[in-house]
N, C-alpha and C positions, 0 to 999 in steps of 0.2 A: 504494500500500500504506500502511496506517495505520502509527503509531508504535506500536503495540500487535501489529501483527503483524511489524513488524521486530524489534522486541526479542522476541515470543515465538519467533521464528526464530532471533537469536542464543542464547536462550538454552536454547533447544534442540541446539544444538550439527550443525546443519546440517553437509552434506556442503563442506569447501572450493571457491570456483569453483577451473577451469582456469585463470583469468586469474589467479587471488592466486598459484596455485604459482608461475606463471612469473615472477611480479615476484620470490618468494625464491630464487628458481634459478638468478640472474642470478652473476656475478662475486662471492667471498667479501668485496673490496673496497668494492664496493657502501656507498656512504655515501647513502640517501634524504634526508637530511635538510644534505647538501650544499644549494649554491646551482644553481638548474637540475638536481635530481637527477630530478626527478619532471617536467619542462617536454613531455617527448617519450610519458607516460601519457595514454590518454583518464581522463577523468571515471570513465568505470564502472571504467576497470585500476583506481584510484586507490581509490574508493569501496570495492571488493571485499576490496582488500589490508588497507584499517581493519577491515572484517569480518571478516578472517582473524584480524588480530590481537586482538581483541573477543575471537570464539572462542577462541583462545589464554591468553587471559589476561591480554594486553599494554595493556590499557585506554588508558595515555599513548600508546604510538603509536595507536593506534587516532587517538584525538583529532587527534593529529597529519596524519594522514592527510585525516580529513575537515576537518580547518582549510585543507590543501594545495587540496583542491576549490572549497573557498568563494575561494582566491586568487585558482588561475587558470582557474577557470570560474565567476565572479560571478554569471551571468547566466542560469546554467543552472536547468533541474530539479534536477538531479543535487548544486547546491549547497543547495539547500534542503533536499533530502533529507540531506544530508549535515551541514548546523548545526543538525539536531534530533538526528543520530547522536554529533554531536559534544557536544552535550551532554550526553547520556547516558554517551557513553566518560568523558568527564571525572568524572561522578557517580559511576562503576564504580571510576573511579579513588580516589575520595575528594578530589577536589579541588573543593571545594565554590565556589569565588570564581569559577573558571571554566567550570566549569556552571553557574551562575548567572548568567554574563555571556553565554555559547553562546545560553539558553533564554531571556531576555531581548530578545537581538536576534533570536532566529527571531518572539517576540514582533510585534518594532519592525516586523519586515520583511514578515510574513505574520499580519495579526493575525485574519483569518477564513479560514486555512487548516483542512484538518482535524487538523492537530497542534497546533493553537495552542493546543488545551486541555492536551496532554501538555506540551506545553511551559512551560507556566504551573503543571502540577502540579511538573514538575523542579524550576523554580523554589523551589517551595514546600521540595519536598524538602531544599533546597538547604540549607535552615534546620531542616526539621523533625529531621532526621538529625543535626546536631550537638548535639540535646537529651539531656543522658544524667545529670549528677548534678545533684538535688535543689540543691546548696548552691555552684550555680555560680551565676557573672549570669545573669540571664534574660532578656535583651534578644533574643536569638535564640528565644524562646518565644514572645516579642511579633511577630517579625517572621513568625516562623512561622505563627502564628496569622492573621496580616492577608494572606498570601501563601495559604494553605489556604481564607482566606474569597471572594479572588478567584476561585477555581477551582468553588467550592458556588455561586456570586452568577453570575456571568459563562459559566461549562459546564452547568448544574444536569442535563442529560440525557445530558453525557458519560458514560462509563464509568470517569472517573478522579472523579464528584464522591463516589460514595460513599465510596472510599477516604478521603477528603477529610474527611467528614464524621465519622469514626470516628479520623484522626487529630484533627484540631479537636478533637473531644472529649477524646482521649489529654491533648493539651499543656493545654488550658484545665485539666485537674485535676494537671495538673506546676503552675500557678502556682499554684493551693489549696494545692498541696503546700509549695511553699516559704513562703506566710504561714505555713501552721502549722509548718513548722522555728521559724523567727523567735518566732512566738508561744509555741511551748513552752518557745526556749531564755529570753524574758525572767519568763515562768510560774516555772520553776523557779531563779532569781535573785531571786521574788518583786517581780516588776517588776510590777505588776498589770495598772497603766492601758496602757503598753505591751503588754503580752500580749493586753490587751482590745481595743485598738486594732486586731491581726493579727485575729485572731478574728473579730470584726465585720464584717472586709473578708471573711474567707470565708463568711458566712452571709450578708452582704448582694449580693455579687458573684459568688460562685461556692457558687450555694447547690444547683446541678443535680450537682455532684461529689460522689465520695464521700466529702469532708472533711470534709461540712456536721455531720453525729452527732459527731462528736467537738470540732467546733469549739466546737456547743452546749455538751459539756458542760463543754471547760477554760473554757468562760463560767462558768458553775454554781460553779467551783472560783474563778475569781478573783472575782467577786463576792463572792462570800459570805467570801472574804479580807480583802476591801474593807469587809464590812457592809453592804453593799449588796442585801439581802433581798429586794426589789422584784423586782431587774433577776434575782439569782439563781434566784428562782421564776419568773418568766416564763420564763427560758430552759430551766429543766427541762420547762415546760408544753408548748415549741413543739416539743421533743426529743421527749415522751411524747406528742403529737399526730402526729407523723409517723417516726416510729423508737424506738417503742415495743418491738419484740421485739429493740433490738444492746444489746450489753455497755453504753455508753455510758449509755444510759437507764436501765439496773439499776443501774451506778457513782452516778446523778446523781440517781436517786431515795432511794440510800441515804444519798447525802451531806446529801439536804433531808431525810431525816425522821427522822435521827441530830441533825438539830437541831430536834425537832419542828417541822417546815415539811410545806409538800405543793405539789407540781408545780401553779403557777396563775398565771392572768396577772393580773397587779396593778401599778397606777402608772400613769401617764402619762411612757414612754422609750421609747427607739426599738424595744427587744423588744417592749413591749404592742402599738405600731403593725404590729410584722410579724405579730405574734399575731392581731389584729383584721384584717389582709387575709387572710390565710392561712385562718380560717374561712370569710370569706366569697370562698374558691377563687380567691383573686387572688395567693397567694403559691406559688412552688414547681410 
């Protein structure tokens, strides 16, 4: 069975085996997690009872359970099956260091199994899932990113690269996002060159997001702060060439002809150069 139809079975909320009741119907003393508690379970008692707890809601036992498989049956099916379950429990859990370390070594150990693609998306997850405020580090965006490219590079015909590819995209415009925090906050301190500096990175780097119209046009604004007339009109130009109908381009056309200027590329600087590819369809 795929790792795609075991989790749409757990999360379906399937009927309990026979074998999981029995393991909780045992003695109220019952400690599983004693030494020797679980030695006298087969593999599948074992395996079932994580599912139970899965469906339950018990995510950490869960995990627990399938880590007990991978102990004392190394060698089995049943643990394989079970250090992909176990990574999953763990992710359900929010315990992201150990799902990561789970789907990792299902990696190491089966690396052209048919899980090995889920398991390398988990992985991914592992990072993509703790991305949540703008004005945090972003180093987990990074690793995100290069964890999400294995999965599009190495699966491309799985069922999990699409996912993949529409996160990729998510995170890659969360880093756009935080040059232009950076960028606005030195913009509005009247930090120029610094504001210019963020900016640039997002039209030169992440020019496929949707940060790129705006980035254009606090160019527009700090340039022409600067005196900088050249670079300012190129970058209204490159704005009014490809997002001609956002707010941005109305703001950045009114800014240039409030000083009688008009959207054009002019100069020899890095905007005329993206300008001059861009015409001729190599930009964007």
């Amino acid at each position: 069975m795929s790792g795609r139809s075991r989790i749409t079975k757990l999360k379906a909320g399937l009927a309990t085996s026979a074998v999981a009741l029995v393991l909780l119907s045992g003695c109220n003393t019952f400690d599983s997690r004693a030494a020797g508690a679980l030695d006298a379970y087969s593999a599948q008692e074992i395996f079932e009872r994580g599912e139970y707890e899965l469906e339950t809601g018990q995510a950490d036992d869960a995990a627990f359970y399938f880590g007990e498989i991978e102990r004392l049956y190394p060698y089995s099916e049943w643990a394989k099956r079970a250090l992909i379950m176990q990574a999953f429990s763990y992710h359900r859990d929010q315990d992201y260091p150990n799902s990561r370390a789970a789907a990792q070594r299902y990696i190491d150990f089966y690396p052209v199994d048919e899980d090995a693609a889920y398991a390398q998306y988990l992985l991914a997850l592992s990072y993509y899932d703790q991305i949540d405020e703008v004005g945090r580090d972003q180093g987990l965006t990074f690793q995100a990113l290069q964890a999400l490219r294995v999965v599009i590079e190495r699966y491309p015909d799985s069922e999990y690269a699409r996912s993949s590819v529409l996160k990729f995209d998510l995170a890659f415009d969360h880093l756009a996002a935080k040059e232009m925090e950076i960028g606005r906050y030195y913009l509005k301190r009247d930090h120029f060159a610094a504001s210019i500096n963020r900016f640039r990175i997002v039209v030169e780097d992440f020019q496929t997001t949707s940060h790129t119209p705006e980035a254009l046009h606090r160019l527009v604004e700090a340039y022409l702060s600067l005196g900088l007339i050249e670079e300012a009109q190129t970058a209204g130009a490159i704005l009014g060439y490809n997002y001609q109908s956002t707010e941005w381009y109305e703001d950045s056309f009114a800014l240039l002809t409030g000083q009688g200027l008009e959207p054009r590329s002019l100069g020899d600087n890095w905007l005329s150069a993206i300008y001059r590819q861009m015409v001729r369809g190599e930009w964007l």
